[in-house]
C-alpha positions, 0 to 999 in steps of 0.5 A: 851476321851471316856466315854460309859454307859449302862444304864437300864431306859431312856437315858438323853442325854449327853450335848452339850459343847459350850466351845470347840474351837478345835473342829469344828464338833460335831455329836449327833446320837440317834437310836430310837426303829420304830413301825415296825420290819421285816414287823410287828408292835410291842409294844417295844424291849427288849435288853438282854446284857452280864453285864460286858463283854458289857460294856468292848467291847463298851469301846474297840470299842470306844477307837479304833474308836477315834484313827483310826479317829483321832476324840477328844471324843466319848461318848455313852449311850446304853440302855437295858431292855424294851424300848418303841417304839420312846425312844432312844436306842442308844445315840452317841456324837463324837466331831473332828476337821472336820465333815468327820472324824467325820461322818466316825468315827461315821458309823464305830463306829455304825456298830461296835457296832452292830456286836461286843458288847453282847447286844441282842435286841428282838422285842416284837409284839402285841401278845406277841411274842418274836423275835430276832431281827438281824441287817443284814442292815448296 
């Protein structure tokens, strides 16, 4: 099952579920928005997403990576607008059979993510000045 929300305001955080028992390995990834961006402090970040087509690839991308892993359910929340430094950005909960294709479904979901969904992050400095933000690191 694939479920995938882009959310404006605070991530709740989907709940662990006690009540699986084919599933051995439940991974919980949360990507925080760091103080620092390219060297300089900053105040927040903003992402800017395309509505309707974000969502669409997100779900793609999802639906894709559970397959290629054989991994039993992948939900994300990714938020947009103002984010604070420390809030979550990005929330992931993958649940497999085994932790290895769980933690490979869950590097390549990410890394997928961050190359093929239309959500632009902007890293806002302590000035005011507004800078794209690249994820150029893997």
């Amino acid at each position: 099952m694939v479920k995938v929300e882009i959310v404006n305001g605070r991530i709740i955080p989907f709940p662990t579920d006690n009540d699986r028992t084919d599933e051995g390995s439940e991974l919980t990834f949360n990507g925080r928005v760091r103080s620092i961006e390219d060297d300089k402090e900053i105040t927040h970040l903003e992402y800017e997403y395309y509505d309707g087509m974000a969502e669409k690839e997100l779900r793609k991308i999802a639906e894709e990576t559970i397959k290629k892993y054989s991994v039993h359910d992948l939900f994300c929340k990714h938020r947009v607008g103002k984010v604070e430094v420390g809030q979550v950005s990005l929330h992931v909960v993958i649940w497999s059979k085994h932790r290895k294709e769980g933690i490979d479904a869950m590097t390549h979901f990410i890394s997928e993510l961050k190359h093929k969904v239309p959500i632009w992050k902007w890293a806002i400095h302590q000035d005011g000045t507004k800078i794209p933000s690249d994820c150029t690191h893997q």
